[in-house]
N, C-alpha and C positions, 0 to 999 in steps of 0.2 A: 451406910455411911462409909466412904473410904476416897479411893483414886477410881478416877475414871477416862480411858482413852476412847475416844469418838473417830472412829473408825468408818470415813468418808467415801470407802471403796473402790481408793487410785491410790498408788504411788505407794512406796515401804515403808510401812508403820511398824516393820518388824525390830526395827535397828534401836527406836524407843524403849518397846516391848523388852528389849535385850537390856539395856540401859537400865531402866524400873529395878528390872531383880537383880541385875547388877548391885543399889545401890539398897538393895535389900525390900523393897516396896513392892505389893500384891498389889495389881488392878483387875476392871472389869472393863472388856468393850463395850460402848455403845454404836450399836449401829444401824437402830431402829427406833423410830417414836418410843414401843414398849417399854426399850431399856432404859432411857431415861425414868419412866416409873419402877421397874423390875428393881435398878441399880440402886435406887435412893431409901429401898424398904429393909429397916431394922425388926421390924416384929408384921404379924399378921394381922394386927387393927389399922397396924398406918398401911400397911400391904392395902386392905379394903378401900381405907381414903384414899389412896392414891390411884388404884385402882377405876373408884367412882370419880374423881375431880384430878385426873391425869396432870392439867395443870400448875397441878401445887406441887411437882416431884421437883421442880426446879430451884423451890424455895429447901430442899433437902439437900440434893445432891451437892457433896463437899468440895472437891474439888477436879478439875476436868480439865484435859490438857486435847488439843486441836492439831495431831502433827500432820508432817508429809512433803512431797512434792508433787510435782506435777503443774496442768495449764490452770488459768485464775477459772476457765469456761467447764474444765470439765469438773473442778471442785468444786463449784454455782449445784449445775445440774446433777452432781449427785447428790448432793442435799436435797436438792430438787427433788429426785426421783428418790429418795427413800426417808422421801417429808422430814426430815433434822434440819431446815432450816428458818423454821418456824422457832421451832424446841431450843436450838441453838441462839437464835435472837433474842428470845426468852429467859433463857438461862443468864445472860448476859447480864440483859441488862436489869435482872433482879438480883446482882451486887454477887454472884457467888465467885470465887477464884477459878479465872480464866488465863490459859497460858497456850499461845499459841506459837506454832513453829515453822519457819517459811511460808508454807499455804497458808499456815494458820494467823499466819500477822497480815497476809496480801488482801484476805476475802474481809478483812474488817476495815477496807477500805471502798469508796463508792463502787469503783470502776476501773478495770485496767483496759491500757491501750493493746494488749497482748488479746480480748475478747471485746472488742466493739458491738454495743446492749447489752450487756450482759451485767446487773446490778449486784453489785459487793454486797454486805452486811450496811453500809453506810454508819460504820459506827466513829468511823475518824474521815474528816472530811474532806480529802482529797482523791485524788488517783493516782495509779500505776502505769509507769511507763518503760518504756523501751531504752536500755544503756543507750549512750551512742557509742560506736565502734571505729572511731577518726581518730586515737588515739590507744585502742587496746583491743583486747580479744575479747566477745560476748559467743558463748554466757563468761558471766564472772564467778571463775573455780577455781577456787582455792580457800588456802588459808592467809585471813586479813585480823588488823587489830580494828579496834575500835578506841570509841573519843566518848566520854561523857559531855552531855550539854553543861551538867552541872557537877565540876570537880568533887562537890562534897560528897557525891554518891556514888565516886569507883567504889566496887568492890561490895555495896551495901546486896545486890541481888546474886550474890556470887560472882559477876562480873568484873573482869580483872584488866583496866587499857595495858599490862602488862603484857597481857597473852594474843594469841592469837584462835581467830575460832574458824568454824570450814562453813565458805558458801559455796549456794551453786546455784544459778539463777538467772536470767535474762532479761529481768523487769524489776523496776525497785521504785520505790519511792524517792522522789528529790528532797532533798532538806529546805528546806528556807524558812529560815530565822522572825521574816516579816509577818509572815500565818501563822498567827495569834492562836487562831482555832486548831491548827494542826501542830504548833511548836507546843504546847500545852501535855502532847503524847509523845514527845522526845525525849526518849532515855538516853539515846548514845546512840551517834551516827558514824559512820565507815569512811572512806576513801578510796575510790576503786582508778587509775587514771588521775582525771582531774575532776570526777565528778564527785560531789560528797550526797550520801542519801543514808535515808532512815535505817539503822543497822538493828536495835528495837525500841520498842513502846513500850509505857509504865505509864497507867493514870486508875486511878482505886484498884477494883478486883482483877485487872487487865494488866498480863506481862506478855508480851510477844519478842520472839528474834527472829527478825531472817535471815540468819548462820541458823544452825545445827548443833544444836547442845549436843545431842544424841552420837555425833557426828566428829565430836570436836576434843575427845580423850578427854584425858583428865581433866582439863581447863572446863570442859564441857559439862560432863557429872556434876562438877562442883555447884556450879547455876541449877540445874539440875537438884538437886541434893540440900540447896540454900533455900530453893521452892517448894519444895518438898514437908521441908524439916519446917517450916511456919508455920503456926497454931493457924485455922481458918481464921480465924475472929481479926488475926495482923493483918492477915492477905486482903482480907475485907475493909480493912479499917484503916490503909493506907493515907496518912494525910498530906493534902495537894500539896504538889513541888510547886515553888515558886517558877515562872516561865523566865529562863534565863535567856536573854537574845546574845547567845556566843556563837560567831562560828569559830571550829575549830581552826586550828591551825593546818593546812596543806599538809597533807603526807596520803601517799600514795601507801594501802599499807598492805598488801598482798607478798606474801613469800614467795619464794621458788620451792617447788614440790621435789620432794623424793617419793619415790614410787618402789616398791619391793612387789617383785613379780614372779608367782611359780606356775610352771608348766604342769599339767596333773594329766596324766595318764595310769593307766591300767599297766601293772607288770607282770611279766607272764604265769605269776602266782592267781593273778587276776586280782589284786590289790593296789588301791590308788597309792601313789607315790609324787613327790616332787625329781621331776629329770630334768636334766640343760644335757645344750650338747653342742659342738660345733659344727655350724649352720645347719642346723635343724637334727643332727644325724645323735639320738640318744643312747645309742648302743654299744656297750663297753668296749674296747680295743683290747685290754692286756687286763692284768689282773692285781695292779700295782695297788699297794693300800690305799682306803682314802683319807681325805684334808679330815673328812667329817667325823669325827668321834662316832656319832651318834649311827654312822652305816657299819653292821658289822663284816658285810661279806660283797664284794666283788669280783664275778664271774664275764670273762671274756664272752660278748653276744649279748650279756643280759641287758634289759633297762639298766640305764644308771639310775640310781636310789638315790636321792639327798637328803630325804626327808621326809617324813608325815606331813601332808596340808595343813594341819587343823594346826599341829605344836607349832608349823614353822610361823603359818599366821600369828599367833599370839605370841613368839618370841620377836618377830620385826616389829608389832604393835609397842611389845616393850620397849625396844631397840628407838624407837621412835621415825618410824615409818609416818608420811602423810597418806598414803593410802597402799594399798594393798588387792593386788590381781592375782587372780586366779583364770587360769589360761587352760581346760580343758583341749588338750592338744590331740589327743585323740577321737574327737565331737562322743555322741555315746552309743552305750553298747546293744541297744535295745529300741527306746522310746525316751523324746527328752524328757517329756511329762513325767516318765514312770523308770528313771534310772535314777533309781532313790542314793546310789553310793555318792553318786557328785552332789544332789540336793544335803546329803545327810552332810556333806562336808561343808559345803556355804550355810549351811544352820548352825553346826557347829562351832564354824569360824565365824560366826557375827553375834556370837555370844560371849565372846571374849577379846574381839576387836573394835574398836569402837573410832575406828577412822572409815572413811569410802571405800566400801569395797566393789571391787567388780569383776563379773564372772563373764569370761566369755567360750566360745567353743561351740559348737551345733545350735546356734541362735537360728534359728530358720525357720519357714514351715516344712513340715514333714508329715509324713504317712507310720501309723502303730504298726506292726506286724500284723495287728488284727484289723487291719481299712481303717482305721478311727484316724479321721485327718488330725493335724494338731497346725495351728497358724504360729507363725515368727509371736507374735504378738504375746498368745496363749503360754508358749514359750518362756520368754521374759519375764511375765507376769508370774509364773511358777520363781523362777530365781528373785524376783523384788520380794514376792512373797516370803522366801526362803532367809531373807536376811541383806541380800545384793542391792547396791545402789548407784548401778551401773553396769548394762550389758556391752559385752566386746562384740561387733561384727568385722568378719573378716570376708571370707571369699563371696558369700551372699552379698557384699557392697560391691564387689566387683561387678557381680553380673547384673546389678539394680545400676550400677554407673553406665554400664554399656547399653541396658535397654534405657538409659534418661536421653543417650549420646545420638543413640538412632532414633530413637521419635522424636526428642526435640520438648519434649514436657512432661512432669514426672507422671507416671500410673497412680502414683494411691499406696497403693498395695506392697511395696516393697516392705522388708522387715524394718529396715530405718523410719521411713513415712509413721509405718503406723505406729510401731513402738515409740515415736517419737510424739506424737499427735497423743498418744492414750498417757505417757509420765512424762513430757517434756523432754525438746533437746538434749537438754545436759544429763538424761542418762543415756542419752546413744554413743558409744564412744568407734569410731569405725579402726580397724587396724591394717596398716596399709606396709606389703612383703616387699618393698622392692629389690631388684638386683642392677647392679650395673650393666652395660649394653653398649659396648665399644665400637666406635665409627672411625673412617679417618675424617680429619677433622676438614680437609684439603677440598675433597668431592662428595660431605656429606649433606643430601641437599631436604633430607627426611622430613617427613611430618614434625617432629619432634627438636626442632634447628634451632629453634629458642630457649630451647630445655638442655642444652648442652653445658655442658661440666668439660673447661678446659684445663687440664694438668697442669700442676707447678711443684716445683723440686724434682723429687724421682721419678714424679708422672710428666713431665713436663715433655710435651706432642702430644699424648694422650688428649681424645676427649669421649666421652661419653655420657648416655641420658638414661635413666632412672625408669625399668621397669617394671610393672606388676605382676607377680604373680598370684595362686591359687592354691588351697591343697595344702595348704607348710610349705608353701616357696617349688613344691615339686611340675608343677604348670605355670609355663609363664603365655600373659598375654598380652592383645595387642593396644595396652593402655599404659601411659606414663603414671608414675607416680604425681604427677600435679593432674594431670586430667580426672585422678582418683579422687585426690584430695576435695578438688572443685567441686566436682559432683557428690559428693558424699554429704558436704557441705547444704547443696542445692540440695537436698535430698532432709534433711532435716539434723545432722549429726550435730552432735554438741564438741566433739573431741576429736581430733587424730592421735593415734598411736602409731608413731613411725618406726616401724621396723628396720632394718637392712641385714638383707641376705649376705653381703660381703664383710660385715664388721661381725653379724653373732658371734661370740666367742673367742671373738682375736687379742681382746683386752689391750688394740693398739689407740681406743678413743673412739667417740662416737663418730660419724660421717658429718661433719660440719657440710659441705656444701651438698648434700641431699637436706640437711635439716633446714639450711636456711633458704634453697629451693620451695620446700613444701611449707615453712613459716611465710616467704613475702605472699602466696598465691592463697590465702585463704586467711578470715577474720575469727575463728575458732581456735577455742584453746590446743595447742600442740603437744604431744607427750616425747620427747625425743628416745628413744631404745638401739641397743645394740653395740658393742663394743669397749665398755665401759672396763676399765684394768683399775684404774685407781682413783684414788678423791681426787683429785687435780681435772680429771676428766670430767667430772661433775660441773667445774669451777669453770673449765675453759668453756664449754657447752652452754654456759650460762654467760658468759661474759663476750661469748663471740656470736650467737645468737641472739633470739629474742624469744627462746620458748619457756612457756610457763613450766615444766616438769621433765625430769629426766627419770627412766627408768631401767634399775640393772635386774641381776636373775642369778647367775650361777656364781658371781663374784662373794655376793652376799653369804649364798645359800654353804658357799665353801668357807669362808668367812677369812676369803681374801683380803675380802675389805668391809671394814664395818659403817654403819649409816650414822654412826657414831662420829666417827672420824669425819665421810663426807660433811658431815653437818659442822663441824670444828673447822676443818679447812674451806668451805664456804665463807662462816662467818668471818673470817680473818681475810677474806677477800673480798668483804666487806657486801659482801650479794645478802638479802635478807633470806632469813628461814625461822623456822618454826621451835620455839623454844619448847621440846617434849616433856620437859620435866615434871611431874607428879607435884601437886602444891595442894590434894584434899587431905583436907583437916580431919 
C-alpha cells in the first residue's frame, strides 16, 4: 500500500523521483506486469492472492502517478513491449488515483497526429495534435499560466491561475468548449500564441498536466504535495464538475526565460569547478582578489574557480532561475558512460533543483579506452537518467549539418536525429559558437551575401557575416551561423543556444543583430547567450528581439548582477516573467 511511479522506459523520471523525497514521500517503481502485484502486497496471504489472481493487484494498489517525456509512439510501444499497457488500462479504470504528467495526460487520449496508427489509452475522446508555428516557436518551452474552466476551482488541486508552470511539448490537445465529451475532462486550459489547448484533466480518480509539476519549483510541488496529501478514498470519490462552456479570456501566457549557465571543467587539482572566461580563455591573468567570497585563492595560470556546480545550482534555483545549464566545457576525462564526477554532479544538482536542467559537453558517440563503443544516444540517456532534461550539442551538430548540407537528406544516425527520435525535440537543445567574419561590403560577392550585417554608429562601413566554429570557438568552419541554425533545426533540435565569440565576456550586451539573424531563419525556440553586463541588457534583448530566453554565466556567478534584479527590471518593462516566489504551505 503506498506511492507508485510507473516507469515507461523513455524519457527522465528522475526529476519526479527527486520531487517525491523532496516533499518527503517513499515510492516504488513499476515497470513490469510483476510489480503492479509485487507493489500492492501488505502481508503474505494477499502476497499469495495476488500472486494466483494478478489481476486483483489493481483493485489494491493506492496510488500511482504516470511521468515523463518523450514521442506519443514511443510511450505506446513501451508499454507495448513490457505488457503495462493492459495493467495500466486496468488500473484506470477500476477507479484508483491516477495522475499523470505530460506523456502521461497525451497517451489517455485516442491518437495523436505526432504517430499516425498508433492507438492512445482512448480514455478521453479526442486527439493530439501538432501547434501551429504561423505565429510562434514550436515546441512550446517555457513557463506559461493557466485558466481554470471553472473559477470556483483555482487552487482546489494545488493549482494556482496566479503562477506560472514549465512546459515543453510539440503536440497538445485543442480546447473546444462544444465537445461535451471532452469538455467534461477540462480542468484548466493554457494560451500558447493564439491557440488555447488542454493545460490538464480532472474527472474522478484522474488528475493529469501537461506542464511539469516536477518541473515547475515551488508552484509545482505544491500540486504535487495537494495530490499527495488526499486520503485515497477523496481522490476516488471526487464528485462530477458541472461542464462549464467558458472559453477563457485571450492571453498569450508564456514568460521570457532566464537561464543561469556554468561552465564545469576539471581544475588542475583535478576537481570540477564552475570557470567563465573572456571569450573562452579560463585561465587566470594576475592574482587580484575575487568578487566571490566563497573563492579562497587565486593563482596567475590556474583555472578560474567560481564555484562548486552542485551549491552554485541550488543557490540560482533559489535566486529564481527558469532553468539551469551545466556546460561541461572540457567534454570528459575517460568515458562519458563511466565519468562518474560529472554524472555525480547532474544527480546531485537535480535533487535540489527543481526547474529544467540541461547538461551539455561530449554528447557524441564514442569509443571506452577499453573498444566498448558508446552511441550519442546511450550518452544522453545516462544524463536523462541522471537527473538532465535536456542535452546541449555543440560541435557534433556542426559536422551532422555539413553531412545534411552535402547529401541533401539527413542519415538517421546523427546524435540530434536519434537523441531526438528516442525523448523528443525539445530535449535536443543545439549550441551554436559563432564569430564574426569581416568583408568589404563594396566587392563582397560570397556565398554568405544575404547574411550580411551592415554597421551603424561606430561600425558604420563595416559589414560582416556570422561564422561557426568548433572545439570552444578554437576552429572555425566553412558554415554560417543560419546555415547551422537551419539544419540543426532540419535535423530534429527543439532549441538553439546562441552563443557569440565576440560578446563572451564583454558585458557590452548581447549581439542583437546575430540574435535576430538566427531568430527570423528558424521556427524553434531561441536561447540568446553572451555579453550580458547588466538587467537592462536582459530587457533590451527581449524587447528588440523575439527570442524566448536569454542566458548569462560569469555575471551571475560573480554576483554582478543578480536574477533578482534582472527579473524586477524586466517586469517594470512590462516584458512578462516568472513569479519565483515560494507560496507551499
Amino acid at each position: 500500500m503506498g506511492l507508485y511511479l510507473l516507469d515507461y522506459g523513455a524519457g527522465n523520471v528522475r526529476s519526479l523521483a527527486n520531487s517525491l523525497k523532496r516533499l518527503g514521500y517513499d515510492f516504488q517503481w513499476i515497470s513490469s506486469p510483476e510489480d503492479f502485484t509485487k507493489a500492492s502486497v501488505g502481508n503474505n496471504f494477499i502476497y499469495m492472492v495476488i500472486k494466483a489472481f494478478p489481476e486483483l493487484s489493481i483493485f489494491i494498489l493506492q496510488k500511482l502517478i504516470f511521468p515523463g517525456v518523450g514521442a506519443f509512439k514511443g510511450a505506446i510501444e513501451h508499454l507495448q513491449s513490457r505488457d503495462l499497457l493492459e495493467p495500466l488500462k486496468q488500473y484506470i479504470a477500476s477507479g484508483r488515483p491516477y495522475f499523470g504528467i505530460c506523456i502521461g495526460l497525451q497517451v489517455l487520449f485516442t491518437s495523436s497526429s505526432e504517430s499516425p496508427g498508433v492507438e492512445g489509452l482512448g480514455i478521453i475522446p479526442a486527439s493530439i495534435s501538432l501547434f501551429g508555428n504561423a505565429d510562434k516557436s514550436v515546441p512550446h518551452m517555457g513557463w506559461n499560466s493557466v485558466d481554470f474552466i471553472d473559477p470556483e476551482e483555482n487552487a482546489k488541486e494545488g493549482i494556482d491561475e496566479r503562477r506560472h508552470y514549465y512546459f515543453v511539448h510539440s503536440y497538445r490537445a485543442l480546447y473546444d468548449p462544444s465537445n461535451v465529451a471532452v469538455a467534461q475532462w477540462v480542468h484548466t486550459t493554457a494560451q500558447y500564441g493564439r491557440e488555447i489547448f488542454i493545460a490538464s484533466v480532472h474527472k474522478g480518480n484522474v488528475l493529469a498536466t501537461q506542464f511539469h509539476p516536477e518541473k515547475s519549483g515551488e508552484a509545482g510541488l505544491r500540486i504535487l504535495r495537494t495530490w499527495l496529501a488526499k486520503p485515497e478514498e477523496q481522490l476516488v470519490s471526487e464528485p462530477p464538475r458541472p461542464i462549464v462552456n467558458r472559453t477563457p479570456k485571450p492571453r498569450d501566457g508564456l514568460t521570457k526565460r532566464i537561464i543561469a549557465c556554468m561552465d564545469v571543467r576539471a581544475n588542475d587539482e583535478g576537481d570540477l569547478v564552475v570557470t567563465k572566461g573572456d571569450q573562452y580563455d579560463v585561465r587566470e591573468k594576475d592574482v587580484a582578489p575575487s568578487l566571490n567570497s566563497s573563492v579562497q585563492v587565486r593563482t596567475a595560470g590556474a583555472v578560474r574557480n567560481l564555484g562548486k556546480p552542485v551549491s552554485l545550482a541550488a543557490k540560482y534555483f533559489a535566486d529564481g532561475a527558469d532553468e539551469i545549464c551545466l556546460l561541461n566545457i572540457t567534454s570528459f576525462r575517460h568515458s562519458p558512460v563511466n565519468d562518474q564526477p560529472m554524472l555525480a554532479v547532474v544527480r546531485a544538482a537535480a535533487e535540489t533543483v527543481f526547474v529544467p536542467l540541461t547538461i551539455g559537453g561530449g554528447i557524441k558517440g564514442t569509443v571506452d579506452p577499453d573498444g566498448t563503443p558508446r552511441s550519442a544516444l546511450e550518452v544522453a540517456g545516462e544524463y536523462f537518467r541522471a537527473g538532465a532534461d535536456k542535452v546541449s550539442i555543440g560541435s557534433e551538430a556542426v559536422y551532422a549539418v555539413e553531412k545534411l548540407r552535402t547529401s541533401g537528406k539527413p542519415a538517421g544516425t546523427s546524435a540530434i536525429e536519434t537523441i531526438a527520435d528516442a525523448y523528443g525535440r525539445q530535449a535536443v537543445v543545439v549550441s551554436i559558437d559563432p564569430k564574426r567574419v569581416f568583408v568589404d561590403p563594396e566587392t563582397y560577392h560570397g556565398p554568405y551575401k544575404d547574411e550580411l550585417i551592415f554597421g551603424e554608429g561606430e561600425e558604420k562601413g563595416k559589414a560582416w557575416w556570422y561564422q561557426c566554429t568548433v572545439s570552444g570557438g578554437r576552429e572555425a568552419r566553412d558554415l554560417s551561423a543560419v546555415q547551422l541554425a537551419r539544419g540543426a533545426e532540419a535535423l530534429g533540435a527543439g532549441e538553439i543556444l546562441l552563443n557569440s565569440i565576440d560578446r563572451d565576456g564583454t558585458g557590452k550586451g548581447f549581439d542583437l543583430d546575430l540574435i535576430r539573424l538566427v531568430r527570423d531563419a528558424v521556427t524553434i525556440p531561441v536561447v540568446a547567450s553572451s555579453g550580458a553586463g547588466t538587467p537592462a541588457h536582459f530587457t533590451e534583448v527581449f524587447e528588440r528581439t523575439d527570442v524566448e530566453a536569454a542566458l548569462a554565466a560569469g555575471i551571475f556567478h560573480r554576483e554582478e548582477v543578480k536574477i533578482e534584479d534582472v527579473k524586477k527590471v524586466m517586469a517594470s518593462a512590462g516584458i512578462p516573467t516568472r513569479d519565483a516566489s515560494s507560496f507551499l504551505s
